[in-house]
N, C-alpha and C positions, 0 to 999 in steps of 0.2 A: 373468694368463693363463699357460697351458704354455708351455715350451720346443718350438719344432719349428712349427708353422704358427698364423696367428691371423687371423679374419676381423672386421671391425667391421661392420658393418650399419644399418640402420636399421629400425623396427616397421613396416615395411610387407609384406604380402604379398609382394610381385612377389620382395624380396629371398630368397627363401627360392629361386628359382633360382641367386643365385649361392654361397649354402650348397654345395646340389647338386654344382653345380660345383667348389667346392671340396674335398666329400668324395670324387669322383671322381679330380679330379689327385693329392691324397691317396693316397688308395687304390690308385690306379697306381704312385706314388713306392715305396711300401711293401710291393708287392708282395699287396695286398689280394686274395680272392677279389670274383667281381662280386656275389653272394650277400650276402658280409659288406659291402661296400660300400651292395648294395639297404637291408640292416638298417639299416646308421650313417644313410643318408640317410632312412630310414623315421622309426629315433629323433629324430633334429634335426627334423624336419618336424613331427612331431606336437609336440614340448616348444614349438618356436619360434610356431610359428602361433596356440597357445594365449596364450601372452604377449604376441602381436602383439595376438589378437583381445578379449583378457579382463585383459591389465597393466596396462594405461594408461586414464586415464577421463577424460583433458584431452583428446583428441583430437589432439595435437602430439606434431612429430617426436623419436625417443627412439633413442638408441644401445645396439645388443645388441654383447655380444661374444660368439665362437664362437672357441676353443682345440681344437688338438687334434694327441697327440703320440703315438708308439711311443718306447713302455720296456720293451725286452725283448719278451716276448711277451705284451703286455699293451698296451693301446690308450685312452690317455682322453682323456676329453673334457672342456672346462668350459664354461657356459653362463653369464655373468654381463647381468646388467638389472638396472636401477632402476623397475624395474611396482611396483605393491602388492606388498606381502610375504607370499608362498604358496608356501606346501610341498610341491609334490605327493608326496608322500611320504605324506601324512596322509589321503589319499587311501584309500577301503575297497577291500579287493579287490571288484571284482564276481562274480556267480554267473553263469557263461559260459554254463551249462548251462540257465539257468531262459531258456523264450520269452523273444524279441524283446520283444513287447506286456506281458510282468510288469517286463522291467528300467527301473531307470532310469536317465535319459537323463545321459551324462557315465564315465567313470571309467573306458573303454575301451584310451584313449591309454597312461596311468600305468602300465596293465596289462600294456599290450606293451610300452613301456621296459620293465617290471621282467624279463619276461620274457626280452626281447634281449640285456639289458645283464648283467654279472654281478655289479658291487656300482653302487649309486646311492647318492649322500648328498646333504645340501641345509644350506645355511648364510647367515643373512642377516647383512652384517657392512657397517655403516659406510651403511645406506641400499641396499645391491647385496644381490640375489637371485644366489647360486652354485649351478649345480648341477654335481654331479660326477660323470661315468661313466664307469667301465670295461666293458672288454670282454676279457676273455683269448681269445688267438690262440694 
């Protein structure tokens, strides 16, 4: 995990309020806009919910971690899980432009991380899914 704040969790929905929560007191700490805030909790919402709903295939309870620290003016995050091992990274860009009823269904989330965040990487090491985000402030 980073230096500076660390949240443990569990793969359940409901927990993605006390994420929230946490990137808010964060974001206060540090003096965040509410904007950049909306974003960081948009990104962790969409990454998290996806691992909740689509990681695990035993049905049983599973530990997320949620890192996240200011270095300078730069902002990261890590996201470590033991789900199946997937990259969202490898994920296609979608074509934003083409109708609703020609896309398909999926690849929207990844999109807007890439878009919010300003580098993302993804590392599986030892059985844990990493992900890595920044954000420049």
């Amino acid at each position: 995990m980073l230096p500076g704040f660390s949240l443990r969790i569990t793969n359940r929905l409901l927990e993605l309020d006390r994420v929230a929560d946490a990137v808010e007191a964060f974001g206060e700490a540090h003096g965040l806009s509410a904007k950049l805030r909306y974003q960081i909790r948009l990104v962790l919402d969409e990454l998290l919910t996806n691992t909740i709903l689509y990681g695990y295939a035993d049905g049983g309870e599973h530990g997320i971690g949620v890192g996240m620290a200011q270095d300078g003016g730069r902002l990261r995050f890590v996201l470590e899980d033991t789900a199946r091992p997937f990259d969202p990274l490898t994920a296609g860009v979608p074509d934003v432009n083409a109708p609703a009823e020609e896309r398909p269904i999926g690849g929207l989330g990844i999109h807007l991380v890439r878009t919010i965040m300003d580098r993302v990487a993804y590392e599986r090491v030892g059985g844990v899914n990493r992900l890595l985000l920044e954000k420049d402030i």
